[in-house]
VOBA-1610 file (N, C-alpha, C; in pm, whole numbers, padded with zeros to 5 digits, always signed):
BEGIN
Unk+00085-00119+00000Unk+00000+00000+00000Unk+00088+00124+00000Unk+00080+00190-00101Unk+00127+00336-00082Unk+00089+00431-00017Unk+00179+00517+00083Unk+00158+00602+00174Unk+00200+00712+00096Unk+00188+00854+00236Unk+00178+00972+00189Unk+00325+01017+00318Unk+00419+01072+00231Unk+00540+01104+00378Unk+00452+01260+00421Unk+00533+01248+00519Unk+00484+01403+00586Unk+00573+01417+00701Unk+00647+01563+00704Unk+00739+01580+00759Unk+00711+01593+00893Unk+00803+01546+01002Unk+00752+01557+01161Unk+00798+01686+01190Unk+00724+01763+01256Unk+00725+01886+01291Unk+00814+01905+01427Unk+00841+02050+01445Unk+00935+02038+01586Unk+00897+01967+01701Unk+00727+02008+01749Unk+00703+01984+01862Unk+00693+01819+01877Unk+00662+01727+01781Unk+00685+01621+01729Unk+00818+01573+01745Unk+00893+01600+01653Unk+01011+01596+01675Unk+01075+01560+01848Unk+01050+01658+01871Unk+01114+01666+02033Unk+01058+01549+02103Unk+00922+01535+02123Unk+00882+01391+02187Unk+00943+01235+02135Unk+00998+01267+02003Unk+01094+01123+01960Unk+01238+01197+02004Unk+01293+01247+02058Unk+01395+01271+02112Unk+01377+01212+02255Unk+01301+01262+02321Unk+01289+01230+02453Unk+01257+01094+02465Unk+01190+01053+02376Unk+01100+00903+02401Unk+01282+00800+02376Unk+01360+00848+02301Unk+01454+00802+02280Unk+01563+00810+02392Unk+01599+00921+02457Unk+01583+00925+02581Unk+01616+00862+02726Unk+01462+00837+02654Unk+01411+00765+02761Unk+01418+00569+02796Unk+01479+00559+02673Unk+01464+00429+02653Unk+01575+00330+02732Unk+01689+00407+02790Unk+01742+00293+02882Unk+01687+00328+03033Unk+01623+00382+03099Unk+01621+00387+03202Unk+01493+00251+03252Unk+01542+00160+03364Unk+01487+00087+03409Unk+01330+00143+03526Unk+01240+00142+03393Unk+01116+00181+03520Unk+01053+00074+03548Unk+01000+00101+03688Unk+00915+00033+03760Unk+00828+00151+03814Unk+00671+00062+03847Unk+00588+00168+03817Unk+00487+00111+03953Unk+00385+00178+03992Unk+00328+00139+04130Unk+00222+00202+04083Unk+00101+00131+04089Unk-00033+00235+04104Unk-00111+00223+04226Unk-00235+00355+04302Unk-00314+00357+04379Unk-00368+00428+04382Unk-00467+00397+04451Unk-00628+00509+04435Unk-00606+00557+04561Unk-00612+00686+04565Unk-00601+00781+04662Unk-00685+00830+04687Unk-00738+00819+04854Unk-00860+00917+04944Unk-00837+01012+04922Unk-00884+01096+04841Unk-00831+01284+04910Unk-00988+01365+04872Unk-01109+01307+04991Unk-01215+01378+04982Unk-01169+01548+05056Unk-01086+01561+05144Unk-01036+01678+05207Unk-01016+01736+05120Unk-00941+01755+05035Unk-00885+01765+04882Unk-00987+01831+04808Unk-01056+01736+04781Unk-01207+01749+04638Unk-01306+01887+04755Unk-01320+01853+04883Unk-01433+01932+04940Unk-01361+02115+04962Unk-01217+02095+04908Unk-01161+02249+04954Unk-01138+02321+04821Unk-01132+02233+04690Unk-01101+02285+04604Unk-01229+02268+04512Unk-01336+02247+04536Unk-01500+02252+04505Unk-01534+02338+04556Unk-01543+02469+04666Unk-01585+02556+04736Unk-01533+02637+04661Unk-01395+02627+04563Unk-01345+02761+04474Unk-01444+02771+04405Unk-01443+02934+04330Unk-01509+02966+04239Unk-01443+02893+04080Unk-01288+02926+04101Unk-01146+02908+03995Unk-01048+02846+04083Unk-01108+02697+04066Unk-00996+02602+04170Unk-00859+02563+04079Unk-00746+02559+04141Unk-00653+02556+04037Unk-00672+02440+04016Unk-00540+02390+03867Unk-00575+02277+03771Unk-00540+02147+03843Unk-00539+02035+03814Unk-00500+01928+03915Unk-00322+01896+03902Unk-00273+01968+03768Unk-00157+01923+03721Unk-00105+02018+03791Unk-00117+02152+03876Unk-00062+02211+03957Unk-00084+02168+04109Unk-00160+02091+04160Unk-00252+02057+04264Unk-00116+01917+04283Unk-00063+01839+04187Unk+00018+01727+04194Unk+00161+01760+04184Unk+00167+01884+04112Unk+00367+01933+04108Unk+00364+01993+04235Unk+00269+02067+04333Unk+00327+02088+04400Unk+00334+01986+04555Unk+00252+01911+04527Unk+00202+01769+04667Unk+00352+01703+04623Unk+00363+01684+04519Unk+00490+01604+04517Unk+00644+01665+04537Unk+00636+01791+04565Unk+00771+01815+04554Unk+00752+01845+04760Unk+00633+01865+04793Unk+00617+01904+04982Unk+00669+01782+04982Unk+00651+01651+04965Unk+00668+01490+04988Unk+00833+01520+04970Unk+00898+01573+04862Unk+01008+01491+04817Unk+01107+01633+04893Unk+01062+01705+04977Unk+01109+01830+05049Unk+01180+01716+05149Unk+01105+01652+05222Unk+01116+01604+05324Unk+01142+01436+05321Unk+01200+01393+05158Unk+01231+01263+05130Unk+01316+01290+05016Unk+01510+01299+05065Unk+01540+01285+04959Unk+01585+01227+04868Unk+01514+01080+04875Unk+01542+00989+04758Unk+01471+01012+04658Unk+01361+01135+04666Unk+01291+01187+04559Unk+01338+01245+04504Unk+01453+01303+04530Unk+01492+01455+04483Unk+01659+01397+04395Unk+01705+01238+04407Unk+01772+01174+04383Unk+01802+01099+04234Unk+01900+01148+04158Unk+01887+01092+04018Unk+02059+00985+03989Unk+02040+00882+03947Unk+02136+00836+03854Unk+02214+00916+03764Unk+02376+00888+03787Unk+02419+00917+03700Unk+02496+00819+03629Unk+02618+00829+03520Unk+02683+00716+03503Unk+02842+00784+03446Unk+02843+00898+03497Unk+02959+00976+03441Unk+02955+01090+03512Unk+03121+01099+03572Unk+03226+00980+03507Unk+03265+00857+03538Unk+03178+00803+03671Unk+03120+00693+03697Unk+02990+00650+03732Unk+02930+00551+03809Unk+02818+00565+03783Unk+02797+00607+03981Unk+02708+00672+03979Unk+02663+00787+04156Unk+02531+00783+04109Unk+02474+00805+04270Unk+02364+00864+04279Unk+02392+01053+04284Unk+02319+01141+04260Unk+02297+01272+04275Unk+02178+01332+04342Unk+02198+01396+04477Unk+02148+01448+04539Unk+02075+01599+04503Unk+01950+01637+04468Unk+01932+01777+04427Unk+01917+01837+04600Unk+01929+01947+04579Unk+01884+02048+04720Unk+01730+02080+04716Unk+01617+02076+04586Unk+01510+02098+04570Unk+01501+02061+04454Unk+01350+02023+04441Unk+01261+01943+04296Unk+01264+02002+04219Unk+01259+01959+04079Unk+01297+02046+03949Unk+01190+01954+03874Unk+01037+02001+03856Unk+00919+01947+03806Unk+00888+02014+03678Unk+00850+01902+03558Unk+00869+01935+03427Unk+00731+01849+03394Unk+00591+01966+03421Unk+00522+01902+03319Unk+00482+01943+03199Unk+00398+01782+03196Unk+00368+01807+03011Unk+00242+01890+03019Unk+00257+02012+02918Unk+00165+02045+02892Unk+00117+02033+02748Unk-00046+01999+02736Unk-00086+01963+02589Unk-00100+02080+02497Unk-00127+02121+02385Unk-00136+02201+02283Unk-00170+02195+02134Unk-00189+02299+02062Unk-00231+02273+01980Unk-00163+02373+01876Unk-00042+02340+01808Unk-00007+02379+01701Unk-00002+02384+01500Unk+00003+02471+01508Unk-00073+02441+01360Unk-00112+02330+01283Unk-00265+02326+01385Unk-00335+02264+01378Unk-00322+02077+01434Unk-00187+02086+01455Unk-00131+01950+01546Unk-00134+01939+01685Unk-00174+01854+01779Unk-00171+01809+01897Unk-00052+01767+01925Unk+00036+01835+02051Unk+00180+01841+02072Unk+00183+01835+02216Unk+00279+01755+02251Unk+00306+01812+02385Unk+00431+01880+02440Unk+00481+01978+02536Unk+00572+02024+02562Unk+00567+02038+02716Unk+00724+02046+02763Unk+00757+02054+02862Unk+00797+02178+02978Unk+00644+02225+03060Unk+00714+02364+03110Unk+00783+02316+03221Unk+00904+02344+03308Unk+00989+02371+03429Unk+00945+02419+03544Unk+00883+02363+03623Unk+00869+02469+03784Unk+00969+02430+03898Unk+00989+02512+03916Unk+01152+02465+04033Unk+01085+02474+04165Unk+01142+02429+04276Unk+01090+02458+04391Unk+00929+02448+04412Unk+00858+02357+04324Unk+00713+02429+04358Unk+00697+02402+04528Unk+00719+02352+04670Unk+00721+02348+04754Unk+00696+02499+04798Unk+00760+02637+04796Unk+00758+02669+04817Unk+00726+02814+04763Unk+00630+02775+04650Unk+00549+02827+04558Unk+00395+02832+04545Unk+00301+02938+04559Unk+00208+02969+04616Unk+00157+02895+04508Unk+00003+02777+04519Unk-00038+02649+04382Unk-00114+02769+04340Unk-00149+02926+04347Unk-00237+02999+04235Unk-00149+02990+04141Unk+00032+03058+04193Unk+00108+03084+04133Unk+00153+03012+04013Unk+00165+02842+04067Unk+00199+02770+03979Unk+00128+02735+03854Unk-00009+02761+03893Unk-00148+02751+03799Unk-00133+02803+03718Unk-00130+02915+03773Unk-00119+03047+03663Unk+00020+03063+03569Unk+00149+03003+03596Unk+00263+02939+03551Unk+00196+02837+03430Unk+00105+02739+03459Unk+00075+02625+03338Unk-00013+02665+03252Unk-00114+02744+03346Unk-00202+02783+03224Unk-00131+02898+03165Unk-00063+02936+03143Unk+00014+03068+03045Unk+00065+02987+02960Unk+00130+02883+03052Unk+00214+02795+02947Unk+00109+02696+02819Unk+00002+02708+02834Unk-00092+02657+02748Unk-00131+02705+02699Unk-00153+02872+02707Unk-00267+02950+02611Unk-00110+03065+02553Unk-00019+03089+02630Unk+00062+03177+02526Unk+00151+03113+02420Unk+00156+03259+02317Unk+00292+03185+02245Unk+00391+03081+02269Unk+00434+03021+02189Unk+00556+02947+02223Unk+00687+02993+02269Unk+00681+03136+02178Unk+00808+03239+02209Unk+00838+03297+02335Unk+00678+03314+02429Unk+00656+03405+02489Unk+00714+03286+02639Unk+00756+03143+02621Unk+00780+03096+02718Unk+00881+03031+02713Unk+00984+03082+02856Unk+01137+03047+02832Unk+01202+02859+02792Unk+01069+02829+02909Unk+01103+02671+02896Unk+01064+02623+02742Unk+01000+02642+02644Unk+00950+02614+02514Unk+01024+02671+02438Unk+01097+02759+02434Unk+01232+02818+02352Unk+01326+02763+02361Unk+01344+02710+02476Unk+01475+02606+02470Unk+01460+02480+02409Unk+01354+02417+02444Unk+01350+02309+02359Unk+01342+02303+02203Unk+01291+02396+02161Unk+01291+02462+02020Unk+01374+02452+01974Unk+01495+02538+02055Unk+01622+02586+01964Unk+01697+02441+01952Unk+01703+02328+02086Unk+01722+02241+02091Unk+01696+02155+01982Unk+01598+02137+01932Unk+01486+02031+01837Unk+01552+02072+01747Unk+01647+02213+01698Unk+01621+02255+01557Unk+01783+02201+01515Unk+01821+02188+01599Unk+01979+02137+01561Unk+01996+01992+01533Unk+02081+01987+01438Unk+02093+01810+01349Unk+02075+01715+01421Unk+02030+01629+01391Unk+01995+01511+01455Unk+02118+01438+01561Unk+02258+01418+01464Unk+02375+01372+01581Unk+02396+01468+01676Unk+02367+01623+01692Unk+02367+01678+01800Unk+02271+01682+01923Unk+02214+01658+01850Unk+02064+01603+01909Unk+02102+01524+02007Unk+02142+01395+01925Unk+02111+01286+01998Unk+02255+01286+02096Unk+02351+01382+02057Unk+02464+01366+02150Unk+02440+01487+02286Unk+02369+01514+02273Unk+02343+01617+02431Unk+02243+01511+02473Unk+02147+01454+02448Unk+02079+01388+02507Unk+02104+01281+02593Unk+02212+01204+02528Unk+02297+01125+02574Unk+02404+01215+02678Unk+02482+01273+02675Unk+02550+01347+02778Unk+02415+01393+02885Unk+02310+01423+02861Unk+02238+01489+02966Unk+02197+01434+03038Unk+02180+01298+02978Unk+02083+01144+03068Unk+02190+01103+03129Unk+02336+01142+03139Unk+02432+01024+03209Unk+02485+01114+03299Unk+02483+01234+03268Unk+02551+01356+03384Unk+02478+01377+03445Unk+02440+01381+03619Unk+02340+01453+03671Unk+02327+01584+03655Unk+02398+01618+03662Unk+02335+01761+03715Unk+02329+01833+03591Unk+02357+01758+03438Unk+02320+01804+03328Unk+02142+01771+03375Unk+02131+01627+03396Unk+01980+01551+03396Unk+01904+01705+03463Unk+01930+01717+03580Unk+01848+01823+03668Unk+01827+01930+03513Unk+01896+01991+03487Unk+01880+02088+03423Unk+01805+02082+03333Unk+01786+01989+03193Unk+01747+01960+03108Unk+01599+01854+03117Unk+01585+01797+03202Unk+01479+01703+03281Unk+01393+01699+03328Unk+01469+01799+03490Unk+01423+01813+03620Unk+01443+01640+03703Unk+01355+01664+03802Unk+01369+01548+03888Unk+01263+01467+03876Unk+01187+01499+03843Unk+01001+01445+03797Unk+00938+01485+03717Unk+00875+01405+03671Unk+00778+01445+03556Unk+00620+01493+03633Unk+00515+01528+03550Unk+00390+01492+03572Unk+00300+01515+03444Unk+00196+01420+03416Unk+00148+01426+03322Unk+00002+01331+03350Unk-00072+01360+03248Unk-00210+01298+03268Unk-00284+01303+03135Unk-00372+01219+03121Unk-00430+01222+03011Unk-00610+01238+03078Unk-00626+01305+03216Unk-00739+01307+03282Unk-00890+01430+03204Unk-00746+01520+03115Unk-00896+01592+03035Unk-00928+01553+02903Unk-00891+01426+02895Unk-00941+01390+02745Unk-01020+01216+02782Unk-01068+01224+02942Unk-01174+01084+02988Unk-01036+01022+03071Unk-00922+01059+03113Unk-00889+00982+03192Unk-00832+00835+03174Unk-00771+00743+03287Unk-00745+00618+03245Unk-00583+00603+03275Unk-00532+00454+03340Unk-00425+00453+03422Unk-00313+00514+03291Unk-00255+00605+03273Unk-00138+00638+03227Unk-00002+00603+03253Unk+00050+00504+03199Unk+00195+00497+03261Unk+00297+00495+03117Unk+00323+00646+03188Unk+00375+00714+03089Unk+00522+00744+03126Unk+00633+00755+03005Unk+00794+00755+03064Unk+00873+00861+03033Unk+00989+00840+03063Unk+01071+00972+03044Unk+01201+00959+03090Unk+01300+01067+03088Unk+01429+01021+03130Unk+01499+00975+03267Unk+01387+01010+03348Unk+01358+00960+03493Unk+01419+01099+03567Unk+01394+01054+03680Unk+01395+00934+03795Unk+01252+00938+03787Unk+01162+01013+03829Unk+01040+01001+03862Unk+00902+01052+03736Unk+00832+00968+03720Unk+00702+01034+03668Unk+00617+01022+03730Unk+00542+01110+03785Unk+00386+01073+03843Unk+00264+01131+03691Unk+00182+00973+03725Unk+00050+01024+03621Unk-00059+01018+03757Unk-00185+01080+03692Unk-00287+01107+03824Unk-00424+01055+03656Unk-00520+01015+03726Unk-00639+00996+03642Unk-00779+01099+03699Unk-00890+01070+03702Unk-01043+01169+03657Unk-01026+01125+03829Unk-01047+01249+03885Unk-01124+01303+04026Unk-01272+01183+04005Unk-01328+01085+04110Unk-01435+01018+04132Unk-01497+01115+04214Unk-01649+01104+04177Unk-01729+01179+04254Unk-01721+01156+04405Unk-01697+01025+04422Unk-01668+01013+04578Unk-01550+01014+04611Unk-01496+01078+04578Unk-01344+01160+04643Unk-01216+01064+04654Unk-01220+01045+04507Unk-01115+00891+04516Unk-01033+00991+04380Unk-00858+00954+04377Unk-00827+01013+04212Unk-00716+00842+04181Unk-00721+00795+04104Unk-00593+00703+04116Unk-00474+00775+04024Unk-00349+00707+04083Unk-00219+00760+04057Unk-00139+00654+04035Unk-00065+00726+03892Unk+00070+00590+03890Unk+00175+00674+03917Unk+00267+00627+04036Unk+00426+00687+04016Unk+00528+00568+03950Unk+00563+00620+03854Unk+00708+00533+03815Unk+00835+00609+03822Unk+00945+00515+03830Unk+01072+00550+03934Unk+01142+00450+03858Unk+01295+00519+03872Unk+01425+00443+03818Unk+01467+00336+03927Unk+01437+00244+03921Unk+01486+00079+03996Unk+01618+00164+04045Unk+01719+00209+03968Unk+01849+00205+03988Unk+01860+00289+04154Unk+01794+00410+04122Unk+01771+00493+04219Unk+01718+00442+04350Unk+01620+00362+04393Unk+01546+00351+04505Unk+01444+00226+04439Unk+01404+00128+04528Unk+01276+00023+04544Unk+01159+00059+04574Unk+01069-00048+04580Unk+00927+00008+04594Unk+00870+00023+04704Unk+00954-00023+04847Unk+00910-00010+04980Unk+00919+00155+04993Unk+01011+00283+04952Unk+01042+00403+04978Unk+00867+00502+04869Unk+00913+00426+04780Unk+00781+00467+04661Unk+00601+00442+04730Unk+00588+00321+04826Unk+00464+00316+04906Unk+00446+00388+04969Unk+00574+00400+05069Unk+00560+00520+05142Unk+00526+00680+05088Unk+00591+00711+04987Unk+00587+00826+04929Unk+00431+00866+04910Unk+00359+00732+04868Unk+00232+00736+04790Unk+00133+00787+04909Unk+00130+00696+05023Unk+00064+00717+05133Unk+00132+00859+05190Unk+00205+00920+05217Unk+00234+01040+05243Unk+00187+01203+05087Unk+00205+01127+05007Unk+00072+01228+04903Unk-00032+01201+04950Unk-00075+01124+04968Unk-00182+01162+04974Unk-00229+01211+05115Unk-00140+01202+05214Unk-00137+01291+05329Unk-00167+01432+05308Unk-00039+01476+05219Unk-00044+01618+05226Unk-00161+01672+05129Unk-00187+01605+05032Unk-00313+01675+04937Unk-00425+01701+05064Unk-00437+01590+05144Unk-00536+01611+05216Unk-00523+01728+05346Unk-00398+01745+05341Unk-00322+01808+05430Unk-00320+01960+05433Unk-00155+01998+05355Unk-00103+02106+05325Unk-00141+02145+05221Unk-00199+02105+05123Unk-00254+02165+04948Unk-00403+02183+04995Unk-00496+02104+05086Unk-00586+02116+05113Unk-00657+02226+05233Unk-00536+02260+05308Unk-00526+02377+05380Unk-00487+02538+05287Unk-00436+02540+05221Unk-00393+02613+05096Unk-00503+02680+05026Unk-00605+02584+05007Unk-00720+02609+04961Unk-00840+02662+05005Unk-00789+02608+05150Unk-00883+02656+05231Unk-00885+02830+05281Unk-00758+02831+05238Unk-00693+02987+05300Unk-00750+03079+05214Unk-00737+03003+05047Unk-00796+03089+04896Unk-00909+03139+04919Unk-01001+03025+05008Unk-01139+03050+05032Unk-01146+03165+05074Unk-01111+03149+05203Unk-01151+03290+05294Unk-01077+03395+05266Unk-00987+03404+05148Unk-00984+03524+05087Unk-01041+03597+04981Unk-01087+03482+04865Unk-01192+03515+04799Unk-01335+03561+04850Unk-01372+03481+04979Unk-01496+03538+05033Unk-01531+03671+05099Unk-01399+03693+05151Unk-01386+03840+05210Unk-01431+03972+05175Unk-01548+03997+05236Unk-01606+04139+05196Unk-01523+04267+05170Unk-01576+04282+05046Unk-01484+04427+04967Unk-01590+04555+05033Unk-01499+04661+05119Unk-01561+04777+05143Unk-01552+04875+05057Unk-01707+04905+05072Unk-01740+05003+04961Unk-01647+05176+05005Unk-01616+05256+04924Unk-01555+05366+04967Unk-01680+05438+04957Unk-01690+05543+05065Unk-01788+05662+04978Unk-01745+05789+05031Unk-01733+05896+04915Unk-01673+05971+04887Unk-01751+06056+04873
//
């Protein structure tokens, strides 16, 4: 059967870079359905509750504040170490729509721990509705994508084996979801150490989650724990957060009169 070629576009492009990548790192992957009615009942009282993909970069980096085998990446050069970050370097995917193609790209939030979740919201959704130009993390990958293929593939390779190239070019975790197009377990990869996917909020206050993790890095007894402590803090510290939004949004505006 004869086909029709058609050239892969940048944003294209870049996801077979990464997917390539991504292809030696040993994942192992854990799923669970997480209680977080505390969660659903504080961020249902918003008028403009932030998105869930900000609601999960930042639960996961409070967790990996205070665990740092989260914050922990493989290297293999110039031998092979573990690498310690000082704070999370969270890279999600955000979806899009470029001429006329469905793309995904990668924005950067550093530290979200200690980053207000309107802030970060308002960080993803820019990163979804502005230009491409207009956002630093999407220019880099650009300029990246646009250079020959053996260069390509030779920073990629240097970036996946150097840590503290990895941090830079990476981050320490992923997050991603396929929850606004119906949801459904996602186990989805990347250059590691960590990806968390999250699925569709249940009306009765259930969300399930897959985290996958580099074997090399850490086992799955540290990763249970992690899971049961998200979902601590969603119910917790993100869910107190929200609660605070409340009673500032509700707060009576005095009228001046003059």
């Amino acid at each position: 059967m004869r086909g029709t070629f058609r050239k892969i576009s940048l944003p294209r492009r870049f996801v077979v870079d990464l997917m390539h990548a991504s292809m030696g790192v040993p994942f192992v992957s854990l799923s669970r359905q997480l209680d977080i009615r505390q969660l659903a009942a504080a961020r249902g009282n918003l008028s403009q509750p932030p998105g869930w993909a900000a609601v999960f970069v930042k639960a996961f980096a409070v967790v990996a504040r205070d665990e740092p085998i989260l914050r922990t990446l493989y290297g293999t050069l110039p031998w092979p170490h573990l690498y310690e970050l000082p704070r999370c370097a969270g890279m999600v995917a955000i979806a899009r729509i470029e001429d006329g193609e469905e793309c995904i790209l990668m924005e950067r939030v550093t530290g979200a721990d200690e980053i207000a979740l309107s802030a970060i919201d308002a960080q993803l959704r820019r990163a979804k509705e502005a230009p491409i130009d207009e956002i630093p993390s999407f220019r880099r990958i650009m300029s990246i994508t646009r250079l020959p293929l053996p260069l390509r593939r030779l920073g990629y390779w240097l970036a996946g084996r150097t840590a503290r190239w990895h941090s830079t070019n990476f981050g320490s975790y992923g997050v991603t979801s396929a929850a606004a197009h119906g949801g459904g377990e996602l186990h989805a990869i990347g250059p590691g150490p960590y990806v968390l996917s999250y699925g569709l909020a249940s009306a009765t206050g259930t969300i399930d989650v897959v985290l996958r993790w580099d074997h090399r890095v850490t086992d799955a007894a540290p990763i249970a724990r992690a899971l049961t402590r998200l979902e601590q803090v969603l119910n917790g510290e993100i869910a107190a957060e929200l609660r605070s939004s409340r009673q500032i949004e509700a707060k009576p505006v005095r009228a001046v009169v003059k």
